[in-house]
C-alpha positions in Angstrom: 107.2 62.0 129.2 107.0 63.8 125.7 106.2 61.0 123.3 107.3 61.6 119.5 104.3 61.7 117.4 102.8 61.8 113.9 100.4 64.1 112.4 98.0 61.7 112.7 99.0 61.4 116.5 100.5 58.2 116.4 103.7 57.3 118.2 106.7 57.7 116.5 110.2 57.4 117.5 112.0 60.5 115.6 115.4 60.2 117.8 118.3 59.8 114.9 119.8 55.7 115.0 122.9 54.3 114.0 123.5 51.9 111.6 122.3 49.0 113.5 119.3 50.7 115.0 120.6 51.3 118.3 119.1 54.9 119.6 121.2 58.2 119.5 121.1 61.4 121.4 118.4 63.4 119.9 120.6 66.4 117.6 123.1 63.6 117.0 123.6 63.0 113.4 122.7 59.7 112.8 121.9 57.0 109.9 119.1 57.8 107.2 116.1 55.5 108.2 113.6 53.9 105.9 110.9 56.5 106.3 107.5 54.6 108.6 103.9 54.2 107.1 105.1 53.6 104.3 103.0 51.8 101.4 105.1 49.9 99.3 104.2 47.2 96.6 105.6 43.7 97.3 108.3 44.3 94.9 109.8 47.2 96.4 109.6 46.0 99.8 111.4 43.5 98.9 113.9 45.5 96.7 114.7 47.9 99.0 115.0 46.0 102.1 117.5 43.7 99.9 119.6 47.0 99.4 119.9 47.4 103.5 120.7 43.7 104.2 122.9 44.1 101.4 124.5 47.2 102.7 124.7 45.7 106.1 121.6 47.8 107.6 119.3 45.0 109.0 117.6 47.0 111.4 116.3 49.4 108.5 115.2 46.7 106.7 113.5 45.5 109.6 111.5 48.9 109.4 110.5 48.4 105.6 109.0 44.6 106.6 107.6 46.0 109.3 105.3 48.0 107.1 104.5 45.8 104.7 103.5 43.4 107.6 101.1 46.6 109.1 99.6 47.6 105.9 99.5 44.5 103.5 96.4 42.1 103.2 96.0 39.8 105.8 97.0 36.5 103.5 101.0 38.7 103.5 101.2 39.5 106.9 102.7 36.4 108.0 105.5 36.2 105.6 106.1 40.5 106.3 106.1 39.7 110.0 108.6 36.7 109.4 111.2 38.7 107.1 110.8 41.3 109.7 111.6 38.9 112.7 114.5 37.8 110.3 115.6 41.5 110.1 115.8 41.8 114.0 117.4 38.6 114.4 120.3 39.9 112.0 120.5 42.9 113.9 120.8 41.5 116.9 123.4 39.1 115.8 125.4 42.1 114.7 125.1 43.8 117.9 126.5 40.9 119.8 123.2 39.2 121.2 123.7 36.1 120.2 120.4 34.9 122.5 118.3 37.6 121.1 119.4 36.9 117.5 119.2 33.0 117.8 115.4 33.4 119.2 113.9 36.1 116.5 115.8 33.9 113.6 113.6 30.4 114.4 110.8 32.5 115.1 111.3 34.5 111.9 112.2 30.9 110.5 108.5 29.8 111.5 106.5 32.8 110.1 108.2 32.6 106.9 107.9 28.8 106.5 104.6 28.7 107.0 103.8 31.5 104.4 105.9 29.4 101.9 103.5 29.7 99.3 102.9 33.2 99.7 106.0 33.3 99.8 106.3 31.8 96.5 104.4 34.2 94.6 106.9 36.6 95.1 109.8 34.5 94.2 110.7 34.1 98.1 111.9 30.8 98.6 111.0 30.7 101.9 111.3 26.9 102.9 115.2 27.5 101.5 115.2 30.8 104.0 113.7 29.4 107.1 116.4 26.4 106.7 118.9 29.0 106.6 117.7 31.3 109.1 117.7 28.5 111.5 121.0 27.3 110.4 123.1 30.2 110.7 125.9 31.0 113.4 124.7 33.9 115.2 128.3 34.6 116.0 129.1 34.8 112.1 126.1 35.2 110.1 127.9 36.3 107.0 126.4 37.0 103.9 122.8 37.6 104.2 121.0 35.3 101.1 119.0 36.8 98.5 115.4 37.0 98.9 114.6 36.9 95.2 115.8 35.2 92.6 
């Protein structure tokens, strides 16, 4: 099996998605992704994966946690791999996996509860975002809440 890859050889799934992540035939068009390996400051992780949840692209934003989470120091990584969690758990609720979703939101609900006060330093509320993450009718989620302010 041929395996997408990077220039630095590492695996990389290059097969165009739709707007909730869900694979494509290769050469059909499909949704712009977040671009992977990407460095970002805390800020614009945030920022920009606001914009996808926002504009109802949780599986994207999913993608610019997930880097944070895989590059960031190791006092961040929690809260990145929490938000990222949360990010699957909304994309799965939107697919229609309500067992999926319901399981990545409280375990996104833990990670970002217990990096509260990381959390905190970035203006995440994350005790107010856990409670709603494990809260939230998979089966009508709704508007997404702001991470920031």
């Amino acid at each position: 099996m041929v395996r997408d890859r990077d220039e630095d050889g590492r695996a990389r799934n290059a097969r165009p998605r739709d707007g909730l992540g869900r694979p494509l035939p290769y050469g059909t068009p499909g949704e712009p992704r977040a671009p992977e390996g990407v460095v970002r400051t805390s800020g614009d992780t945030l920022t920009q994966a606001q914009e996808l949840l926002d504009a109802g692209r949780p599986f994207h934003a999913h993608e610019v946690f997930e880097d944070a989470w895989k590059s960031g120091p190791p006092e961040t990584r929690e809260l990145w791999r929490g938000l990222a969690q949360l990010a699957v758990g909304l994309t799965h609720a939107a697919r229609g996996n309500g067992t999926g979703a319901r399981t990545l939101l409280d375990r996104g609900a833990g990670h970002v509860e217990a990096a509260a006060g990381v959390a905190a330093g970035f203006g995440v509320d994350g005790r107010a975002l856990a409670r709603w993450a494990r809260a939230v009718d998979v089966a009508d989620v709704g508007p997404v809440p702001r991470l920031v302010g």
